[in-house]
C-alpha positions as CSV (number, residue, x, y, z in Angstrom):
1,X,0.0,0.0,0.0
2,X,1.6,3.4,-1.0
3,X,1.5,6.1,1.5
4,X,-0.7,9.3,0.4
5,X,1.3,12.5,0.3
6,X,1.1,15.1,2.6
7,X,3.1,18.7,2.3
8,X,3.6,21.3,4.9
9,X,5.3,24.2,3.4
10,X,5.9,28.0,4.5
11,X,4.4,30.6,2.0
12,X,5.0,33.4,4.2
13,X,6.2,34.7,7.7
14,X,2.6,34.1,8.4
15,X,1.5,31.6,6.4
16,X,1.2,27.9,5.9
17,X,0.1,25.6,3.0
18,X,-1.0,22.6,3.6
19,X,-0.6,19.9,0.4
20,X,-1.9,16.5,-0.7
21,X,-4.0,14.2,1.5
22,X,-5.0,15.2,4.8
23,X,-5.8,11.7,6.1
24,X,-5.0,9.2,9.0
25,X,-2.3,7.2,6.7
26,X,-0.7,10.8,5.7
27,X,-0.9,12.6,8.9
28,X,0.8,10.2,11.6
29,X,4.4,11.9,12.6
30,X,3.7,15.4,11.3
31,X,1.7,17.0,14.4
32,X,5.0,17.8,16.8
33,X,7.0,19.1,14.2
34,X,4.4,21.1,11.9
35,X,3.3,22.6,15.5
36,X,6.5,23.7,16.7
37,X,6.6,25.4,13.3
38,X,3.4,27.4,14.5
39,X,3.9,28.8,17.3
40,X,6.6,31.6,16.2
41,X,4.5,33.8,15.6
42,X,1.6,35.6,17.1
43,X,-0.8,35.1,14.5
44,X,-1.0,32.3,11.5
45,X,-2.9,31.7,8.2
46,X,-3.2,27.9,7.0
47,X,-3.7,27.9,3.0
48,X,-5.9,24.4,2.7
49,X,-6.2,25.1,-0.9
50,X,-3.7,22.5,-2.1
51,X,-5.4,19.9,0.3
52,X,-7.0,17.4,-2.9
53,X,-8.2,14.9,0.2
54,X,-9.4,14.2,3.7
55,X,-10.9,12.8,6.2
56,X,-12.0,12.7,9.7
57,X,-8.7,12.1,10.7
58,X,-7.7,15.2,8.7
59,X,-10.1,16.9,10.1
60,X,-9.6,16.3,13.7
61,X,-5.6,17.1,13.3
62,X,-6.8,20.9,11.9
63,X,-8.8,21.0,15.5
64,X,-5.7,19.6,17.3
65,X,-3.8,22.1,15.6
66,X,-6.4,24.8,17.0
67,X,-6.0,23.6,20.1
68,X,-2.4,24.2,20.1
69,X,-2.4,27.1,18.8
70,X,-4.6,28.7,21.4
71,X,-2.1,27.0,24.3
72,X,0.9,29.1,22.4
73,X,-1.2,32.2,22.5
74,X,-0.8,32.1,18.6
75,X,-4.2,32.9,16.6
76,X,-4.6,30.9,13.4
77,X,-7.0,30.7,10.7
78,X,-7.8,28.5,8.0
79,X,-8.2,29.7,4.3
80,X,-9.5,28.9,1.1
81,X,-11.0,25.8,3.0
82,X,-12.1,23.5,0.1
83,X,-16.2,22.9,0.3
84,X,-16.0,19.2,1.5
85,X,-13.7,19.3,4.1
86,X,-16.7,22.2,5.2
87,X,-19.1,19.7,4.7
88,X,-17.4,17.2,6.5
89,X,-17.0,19.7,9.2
90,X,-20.8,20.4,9.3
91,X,-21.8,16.7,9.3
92,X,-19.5,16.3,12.2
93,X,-21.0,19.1,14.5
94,X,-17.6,20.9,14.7
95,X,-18.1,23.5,11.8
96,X,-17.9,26.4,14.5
97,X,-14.5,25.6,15.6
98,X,-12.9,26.1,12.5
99,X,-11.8,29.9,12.3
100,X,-12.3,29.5,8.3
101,X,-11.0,33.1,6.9
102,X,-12.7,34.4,3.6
């Protein structure tokens, strides 16, 4: 079984894009170092454009990442979230914790 790809790559001083597949197989090993990453600055933009899959897994590593984010002090929002991970999002009651960014 090949491993689904999954980038994490600095656009900015700010910002974040996230590549690939956000899912359970792509995910595992990337939450301590992509976090550490984070927490340099005081506020952080994650570009999901890129992100071509996902899944509940996925999605519950973007609320982790929320989570630590808020323990840093660091304020982070998500941007040009693609439609089914909002869907997803909805369906799973959590929609409201994303801080999705026009």
């Amino acid at each position: 079984m090949v491993l689904s790809k999954f980038t994490i790559s600095e656009s900015s001083a700010e910002q974040f894009a996230l590549s690939g597949h956000l899912t359970r197989q792509s995910i595992s090993g990337k939450q301590d170092k992509f976090f550490a990453k984070l927490s340099k600055n005081k506020t952080q933009d994650i570009d999901l454009s890129e992100v071509s899959k996902f899944d509940t897994a996925g999605l519950a590593w973007l609320l982790a990442l929320i989570e630590y984010a808020n323990s840093q002090q660091t304020e982070i929002t998500y941007s040009q979230v693609p439609i089914e991970l909002v869907k997803l999002a909805k369906l799973s009651g959590v929609q409201a914790l994303l801080p999705i960014s026009a």
